[in-house]
MIMIBA-129556 format. One record per residue (C-alpha): x, y, z; residue in three letters; residue number from 1. Coordinates in steps of 0.5 Angstrom, whole numbers, m for minus. Layout:
PT     x     y     z zator fipa
PT     X     Y     Z   ALA  NUM
...
This chain:
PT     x     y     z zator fipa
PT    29   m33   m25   UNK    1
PT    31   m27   m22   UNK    2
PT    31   m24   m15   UNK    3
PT    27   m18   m12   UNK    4
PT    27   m16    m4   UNK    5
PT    21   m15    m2   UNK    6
PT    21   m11     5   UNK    7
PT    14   m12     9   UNK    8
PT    13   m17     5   UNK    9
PT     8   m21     9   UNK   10
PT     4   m15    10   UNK   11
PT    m2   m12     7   UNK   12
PT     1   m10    m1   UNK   13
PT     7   m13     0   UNK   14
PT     5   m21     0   UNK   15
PT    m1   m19    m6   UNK   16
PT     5   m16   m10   UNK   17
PT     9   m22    m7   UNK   18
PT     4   m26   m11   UNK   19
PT     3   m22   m17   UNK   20
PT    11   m23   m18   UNK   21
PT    12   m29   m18   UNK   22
PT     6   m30   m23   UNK   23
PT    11   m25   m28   UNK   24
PT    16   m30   m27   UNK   25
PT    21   m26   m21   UNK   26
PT    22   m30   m15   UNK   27
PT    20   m26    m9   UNK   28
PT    25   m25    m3   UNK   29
PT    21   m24     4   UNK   30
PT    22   m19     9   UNK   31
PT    18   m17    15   UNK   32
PT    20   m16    22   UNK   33
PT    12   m19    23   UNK   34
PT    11   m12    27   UNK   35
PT     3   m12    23   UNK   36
PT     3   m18    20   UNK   37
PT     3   m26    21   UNK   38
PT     6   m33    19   UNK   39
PT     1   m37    17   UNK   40
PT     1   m31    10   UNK   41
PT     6   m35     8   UNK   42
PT     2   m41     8   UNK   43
PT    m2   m38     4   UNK   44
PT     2   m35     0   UNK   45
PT     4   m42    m2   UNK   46
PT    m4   m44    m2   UNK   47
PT    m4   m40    m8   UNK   48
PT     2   m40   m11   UNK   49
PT     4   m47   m11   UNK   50
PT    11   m45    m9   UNK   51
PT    15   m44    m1   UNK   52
PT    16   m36    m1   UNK   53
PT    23   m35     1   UNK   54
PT    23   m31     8   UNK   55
PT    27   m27    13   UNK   56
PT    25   m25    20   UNK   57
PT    28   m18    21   UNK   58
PT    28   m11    21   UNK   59
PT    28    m6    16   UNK   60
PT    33    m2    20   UNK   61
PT    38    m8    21   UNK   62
PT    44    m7    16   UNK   63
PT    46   m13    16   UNK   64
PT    40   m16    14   UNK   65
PT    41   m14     7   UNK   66
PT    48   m17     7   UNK   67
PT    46   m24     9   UNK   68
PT    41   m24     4   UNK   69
PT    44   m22    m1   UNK   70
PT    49   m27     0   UNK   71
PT    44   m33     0   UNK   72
PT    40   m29    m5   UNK   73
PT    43   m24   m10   UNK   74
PT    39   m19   m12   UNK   75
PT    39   m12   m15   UNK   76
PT    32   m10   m14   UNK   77
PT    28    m8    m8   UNK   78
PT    21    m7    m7   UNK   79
PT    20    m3     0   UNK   80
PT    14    m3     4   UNK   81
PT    16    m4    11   UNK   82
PT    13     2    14   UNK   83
PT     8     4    20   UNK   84
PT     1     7    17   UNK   85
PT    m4     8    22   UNK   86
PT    m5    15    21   UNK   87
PT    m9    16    28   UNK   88
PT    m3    13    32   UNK   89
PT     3    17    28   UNK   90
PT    m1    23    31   UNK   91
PT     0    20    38   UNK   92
PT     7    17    38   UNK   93
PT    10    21    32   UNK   94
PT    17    19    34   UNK   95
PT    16    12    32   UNK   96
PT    14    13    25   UNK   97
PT    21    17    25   UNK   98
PT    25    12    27   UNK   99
PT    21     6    23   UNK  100
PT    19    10    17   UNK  101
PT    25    15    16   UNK  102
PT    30    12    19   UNK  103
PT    29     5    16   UNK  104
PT    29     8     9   UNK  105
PT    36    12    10   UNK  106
PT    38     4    13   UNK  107
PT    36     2     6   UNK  108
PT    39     7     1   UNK  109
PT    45     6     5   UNK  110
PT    45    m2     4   UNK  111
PT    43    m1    m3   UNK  112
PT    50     3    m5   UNK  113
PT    54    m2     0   UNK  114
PT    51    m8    m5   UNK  115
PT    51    m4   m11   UNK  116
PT    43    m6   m11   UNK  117
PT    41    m1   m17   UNK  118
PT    34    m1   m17   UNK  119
PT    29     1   m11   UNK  120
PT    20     1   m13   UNK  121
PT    18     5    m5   UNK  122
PT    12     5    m4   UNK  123
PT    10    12    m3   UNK  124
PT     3    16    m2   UNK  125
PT    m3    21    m4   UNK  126
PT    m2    24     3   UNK  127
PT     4    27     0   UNK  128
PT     0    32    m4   UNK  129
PT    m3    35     2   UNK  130
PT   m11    38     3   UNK  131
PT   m10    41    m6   UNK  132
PT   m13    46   m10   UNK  133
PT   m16    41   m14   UNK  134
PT   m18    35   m12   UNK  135
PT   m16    31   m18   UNK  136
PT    m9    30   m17   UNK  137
PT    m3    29   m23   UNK  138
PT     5    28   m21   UNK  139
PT     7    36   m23   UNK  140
PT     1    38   m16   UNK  141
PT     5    41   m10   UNK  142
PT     6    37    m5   UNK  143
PT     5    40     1   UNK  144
PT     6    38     9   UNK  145
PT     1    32    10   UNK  146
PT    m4    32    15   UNK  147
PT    m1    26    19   UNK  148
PT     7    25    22   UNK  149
PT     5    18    17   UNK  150
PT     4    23    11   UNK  151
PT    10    26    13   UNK  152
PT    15    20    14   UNK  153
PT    12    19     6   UNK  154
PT    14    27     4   UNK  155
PT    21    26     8   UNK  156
PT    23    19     4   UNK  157
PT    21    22    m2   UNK  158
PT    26    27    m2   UNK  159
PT    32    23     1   UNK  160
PT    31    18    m5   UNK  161
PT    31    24    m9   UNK  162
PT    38    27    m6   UNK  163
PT    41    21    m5   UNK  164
PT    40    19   m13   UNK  165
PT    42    27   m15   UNK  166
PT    49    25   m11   UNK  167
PT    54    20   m15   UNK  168
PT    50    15   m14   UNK  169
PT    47     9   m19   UNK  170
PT    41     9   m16   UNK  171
PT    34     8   m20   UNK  172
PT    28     9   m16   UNK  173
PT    20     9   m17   UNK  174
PT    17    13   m12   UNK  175
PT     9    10   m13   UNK  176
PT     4    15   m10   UNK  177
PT    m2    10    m8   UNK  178
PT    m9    13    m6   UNK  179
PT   m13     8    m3   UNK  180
PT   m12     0    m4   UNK  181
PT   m18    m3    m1   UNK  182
PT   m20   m12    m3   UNK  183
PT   m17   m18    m3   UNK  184
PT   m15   m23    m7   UNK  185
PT   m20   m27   m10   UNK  186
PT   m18   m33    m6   UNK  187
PT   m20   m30     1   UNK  188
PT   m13   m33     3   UNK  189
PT    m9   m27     4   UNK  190
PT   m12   m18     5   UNK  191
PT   m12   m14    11   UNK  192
PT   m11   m16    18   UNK  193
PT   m11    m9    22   UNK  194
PT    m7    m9    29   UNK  195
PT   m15    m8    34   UNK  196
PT   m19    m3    32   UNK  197
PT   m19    m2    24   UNK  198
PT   m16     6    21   UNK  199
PT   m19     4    14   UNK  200
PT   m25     5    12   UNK  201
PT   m25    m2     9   UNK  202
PT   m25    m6    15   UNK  203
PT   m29    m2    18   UNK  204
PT   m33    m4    14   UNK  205
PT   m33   m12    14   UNK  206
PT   m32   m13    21   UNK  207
PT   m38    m9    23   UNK  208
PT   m42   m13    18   UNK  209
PT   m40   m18    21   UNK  210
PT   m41   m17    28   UNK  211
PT   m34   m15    31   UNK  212
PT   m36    m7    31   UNK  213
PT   m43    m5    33   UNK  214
PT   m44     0    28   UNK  215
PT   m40     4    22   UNK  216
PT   m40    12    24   UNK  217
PT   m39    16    17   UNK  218
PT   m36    22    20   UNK  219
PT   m39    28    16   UNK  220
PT   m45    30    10   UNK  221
PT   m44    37    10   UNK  222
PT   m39    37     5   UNK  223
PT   m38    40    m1   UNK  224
PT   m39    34    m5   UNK  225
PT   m44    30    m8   UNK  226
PT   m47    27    m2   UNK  227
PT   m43    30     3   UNK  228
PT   m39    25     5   UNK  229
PT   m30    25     3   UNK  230
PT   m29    23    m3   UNK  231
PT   m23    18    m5   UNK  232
PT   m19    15   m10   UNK  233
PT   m22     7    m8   UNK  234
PT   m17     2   m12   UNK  235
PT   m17    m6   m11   UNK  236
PT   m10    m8    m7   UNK  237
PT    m9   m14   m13   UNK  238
PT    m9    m8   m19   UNK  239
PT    m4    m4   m14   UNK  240
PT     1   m10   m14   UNK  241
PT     1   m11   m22   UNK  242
PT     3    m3   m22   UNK  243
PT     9    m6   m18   UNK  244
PT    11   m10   m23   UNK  245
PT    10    m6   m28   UNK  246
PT    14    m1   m25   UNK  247
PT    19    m6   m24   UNK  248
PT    19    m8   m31   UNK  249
PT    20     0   m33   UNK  250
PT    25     0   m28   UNK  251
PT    30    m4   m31   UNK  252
PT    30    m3   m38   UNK  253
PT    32     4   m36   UNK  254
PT    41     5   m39   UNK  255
PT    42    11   m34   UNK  256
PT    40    12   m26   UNK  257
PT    34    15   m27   UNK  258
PT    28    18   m22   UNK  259
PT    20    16   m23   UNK  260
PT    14    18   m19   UNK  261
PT     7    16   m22   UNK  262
PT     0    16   m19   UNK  263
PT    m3     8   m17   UNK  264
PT   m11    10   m17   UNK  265
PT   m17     8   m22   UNK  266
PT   m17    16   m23   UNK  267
PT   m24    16   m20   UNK  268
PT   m27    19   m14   UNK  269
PT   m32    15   m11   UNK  270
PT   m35    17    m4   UNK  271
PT   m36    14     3   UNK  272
PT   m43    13     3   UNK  273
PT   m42    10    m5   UNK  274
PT   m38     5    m3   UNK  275
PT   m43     4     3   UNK  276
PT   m48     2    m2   UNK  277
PT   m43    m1    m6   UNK  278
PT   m42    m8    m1   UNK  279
PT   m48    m8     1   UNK  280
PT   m50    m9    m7   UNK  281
PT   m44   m14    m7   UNK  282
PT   m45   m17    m1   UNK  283
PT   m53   m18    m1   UNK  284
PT   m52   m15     8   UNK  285
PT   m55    m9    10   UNK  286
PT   m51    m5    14   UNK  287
PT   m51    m2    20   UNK  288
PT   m48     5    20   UNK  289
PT   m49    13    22   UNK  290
PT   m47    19    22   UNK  291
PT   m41    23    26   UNK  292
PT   m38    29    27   UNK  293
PT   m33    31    23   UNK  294
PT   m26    28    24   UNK  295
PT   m20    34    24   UNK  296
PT   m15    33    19   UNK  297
PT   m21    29    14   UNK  298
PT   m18    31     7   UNK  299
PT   m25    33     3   UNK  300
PT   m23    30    m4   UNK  301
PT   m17    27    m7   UNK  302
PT   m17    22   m14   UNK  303
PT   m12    21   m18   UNK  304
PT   m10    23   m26   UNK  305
PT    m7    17   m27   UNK  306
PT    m5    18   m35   UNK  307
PT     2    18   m33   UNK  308
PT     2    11   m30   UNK  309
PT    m2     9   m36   UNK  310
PT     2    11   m41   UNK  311
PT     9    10   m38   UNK  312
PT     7     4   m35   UNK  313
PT     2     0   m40   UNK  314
PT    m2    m1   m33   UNK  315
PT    m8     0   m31   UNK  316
PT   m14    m1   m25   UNK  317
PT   m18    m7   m28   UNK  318
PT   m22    m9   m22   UNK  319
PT   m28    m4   m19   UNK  320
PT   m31    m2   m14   UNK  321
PT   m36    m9   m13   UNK  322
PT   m30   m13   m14   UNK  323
PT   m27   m10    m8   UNK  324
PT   m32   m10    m5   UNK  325
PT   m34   m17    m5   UNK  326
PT   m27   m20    m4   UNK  327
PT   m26   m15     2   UNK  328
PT   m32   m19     4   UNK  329
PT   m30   m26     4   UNK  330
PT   m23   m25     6   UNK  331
PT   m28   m23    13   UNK  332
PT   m31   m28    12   UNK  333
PT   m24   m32    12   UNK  334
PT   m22   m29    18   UNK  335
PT   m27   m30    22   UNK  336
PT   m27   m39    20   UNK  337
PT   m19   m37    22   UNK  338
PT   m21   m34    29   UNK  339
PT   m26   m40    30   UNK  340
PT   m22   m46    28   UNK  341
């Protein structure tokens, strides 16, 4: 069974991927500093596998982590998620996104050649592509400055990947370009546990349903969409790790270093009052919601062409929008028994 370092691996992608590793026949080697993410995810992780997740407290930053783990756990792929993401907190604090998000992939790359590790998946973004033209985007569209010190962490460590693999090193990467991962498992066991109040819609979502948020506030009906409300490419968080593994696999047929960069998306757009409607028919729960003001820096509509990553790949979105929308809910559900034990 072979080995691959999961950085960030307790957390929200990262342990789905964990899962969707092992049931591919890796063995996923855990990594997480705990920063946004919990223990009690490897027992669930457990719960679900049948199987103890080997795990490593500490920092993506750290360069001898990699060592140490490498001598207990000899591996020649990485999976590197170990990132800060909340987009309004980049904007507040932007130097720490620098140091994590910058400075930890530089640590990793290094790390990488010190260990002659030769295979890297980097969990990258569709905020690299800016405000476009078009809203459906392929990988030939620009990239452009992000609207977020978040983004721009993703754009920055795109591009040191890139010039680090046209130095002499041996290095192979896959930079996945994810939109919008939303759901949970089907268990309930493991799904997203934002830090106080939630940046993504999602949980937004849940937790008012619940009663932890009052009231959801859709910014914006005056766009120049459908209904007037952004649109996003939603995509299930299980059908994001299968594009990992899938990657993965691509990754190691490859004879020469080689640099891949492929759209995670169902190449759909669907909008926020669309995906209002879609819980609420999942879930049977009406929903407490309003309109607000527009918020600054809101991209209007962005969805994936994901013909690369289908074909290249042989992977494809399988799950649907109810489909998140109703394991979101029960992994809600979950929390709260958690919280409430």
């Amino acid at each position: 069974m072979k080995n691959i370092l999961v950085t960030g691996g307790t957390g929200y992608i990262g342990s789905h991927t964990a899962l969707a590793l092992r049931e591919a026949g890796y063995q996923p080697i855990l990594l997480d500093n705990l920063d946004n993410s919990e223990l009690f995810v490897l027992d669930s992780l457990e719960k679900i596998s049948g199987v103890k997740f080997p795990f490593f407290e500490g920092d993506c930053r750290d360069s001898e982590i990699y060592s140490k783990i490498h001598e207990l756990y000899p591996f020649d792929s990485i999976i590197h998620f170990a990132a800060h993401k909340a987009v309004g907190e980049s904007v507040e604090n932007p130097l720490k996104y620098f140091d994590n998000n910058i400075n930890g992939c530089i640590v990793l790359l290094a790390a990488m050649k010190k260990l002659h590790v030769k295979n890297l998946i980097f969990s990258s973004s569709c905020t690299v592509y800016g405000n476009p033209e078009n809203a459906m985007v392929t990988e030939q569209t620009p990239l452009a400055m992000p609207e977020s010190p978040y983004g721009y962490t993703k754009l920055v460590c795109e591009q040191i990947i890139e010039q680090v693999l046209n130095s002499s090193s041996n290095l192979s990467a896959s930079l996945l370009r994810y939109f919008n991962p939303i759901g949970a498992h089907q268990s309930g066991l493991i799904g997203e546990k934002p830090v106080g109040i939630p940046n993504n819609l999602v949980p937004y979502i849940t937790q008012t349903a619940i009663g932890i948020r009052e009231c959801l506030s859709v910014f914006g009906n005056d766009y120049p969409t459908q209904d007037g409300t952004c649109v996003r490419d939603f995509i299930h968080v299980c059908d994001v790790a299968d594009a990992h593994v899938a990657a993965l696999k691509h990754i190691e047929k490859q004879t020469k270093p080689s640099l891949f960069k492929f759209n995670i998306g169902t190449g759909k757009g669907t909008s926020v009052l669309e995906l209002i409607s879609s819980f609420e028919e999942s879930t049977g729960i009406k929903l407490n919601w309003r309109y607000a003001d527009r918020r600054t820096g809101d991209v209007i509509e962005i969805f994936a062409n994901t013909d690369l990553s289908n074909s290249t790949l042989e992977w494809k979105a399988k799950r649907n929008i109810n489909d998140a929308m109703r394991d979101a809910w029960n992994w809600e559900k979950s929390l709260h028994d958690l919280n409430n034990a």
